[in-house]
N, C-alpha and C positions, 0 to 999 in steps of 0.2 A: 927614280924611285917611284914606285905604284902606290899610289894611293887608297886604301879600302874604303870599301862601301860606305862603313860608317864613320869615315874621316870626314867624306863627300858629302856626305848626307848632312854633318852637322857643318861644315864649312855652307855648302851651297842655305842652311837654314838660319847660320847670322848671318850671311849676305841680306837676308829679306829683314831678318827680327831685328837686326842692329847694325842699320845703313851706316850711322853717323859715326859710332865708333871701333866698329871693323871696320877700316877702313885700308885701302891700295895696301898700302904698308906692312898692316895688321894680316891682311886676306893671306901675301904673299909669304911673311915667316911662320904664317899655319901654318900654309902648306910645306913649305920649303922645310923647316926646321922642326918641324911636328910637334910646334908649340902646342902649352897647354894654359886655357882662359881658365881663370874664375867667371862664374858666369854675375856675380857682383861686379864686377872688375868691365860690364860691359853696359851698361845701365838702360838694361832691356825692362819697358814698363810691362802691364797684365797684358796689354792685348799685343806687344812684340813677344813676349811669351809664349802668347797663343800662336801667334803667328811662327815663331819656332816651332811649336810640340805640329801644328799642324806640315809643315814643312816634312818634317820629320818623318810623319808617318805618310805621306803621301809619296815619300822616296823609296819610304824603306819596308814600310806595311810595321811599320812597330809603333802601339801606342806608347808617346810617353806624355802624361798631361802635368800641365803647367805645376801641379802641386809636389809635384815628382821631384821637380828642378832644383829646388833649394835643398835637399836631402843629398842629389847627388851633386851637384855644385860647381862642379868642371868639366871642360868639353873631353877630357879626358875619362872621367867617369860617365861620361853619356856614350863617349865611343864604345866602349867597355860594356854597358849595358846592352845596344844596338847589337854587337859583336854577337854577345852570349845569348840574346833574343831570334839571332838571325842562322847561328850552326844548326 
């Protein structure tokens, strides 16, 4: 299965934003099973946020700033977003 850019991009950005609970397990039925987080469901504070939304655009060249987040609310709606920012 190939993963797209902005699966990679939001996988590799809660590796960094949300060590403790993305975790081995979590990482692997991302990917694997093309789970879809609540981004509440991962208890990323302001500045793991930040460190998300910067993640993000240093992979992908897409701003998405931390205020954005809760509007869109799943890593399935950030893929989604990335996707249609990046055709």
């Amino acid at each position: 299965m190939e993963i797209s850019r902005a699966r990679r991009a939001v996988f590799e950005a809660l590796k960094i934003a949300a060590p403790h609970t993305f975790d081995d397990a979590l990482r692997h039925a991302f990917l694997a099973e093309a789970l879809n987080l609540k981004l509440t469901e991962l208890d990323m504070d302001s500045l793991g946020e930040m460190e998300f939304c910067i993640s993000i655009e240093l992979s992908t060249g897409v701003t998405v700033l931390p205020s954005q987040l809760a509007a869109l609310g799943s890593t399935e709606a950030i893929e989604l977003h990335l996707e249609q920012a990046l055709a």
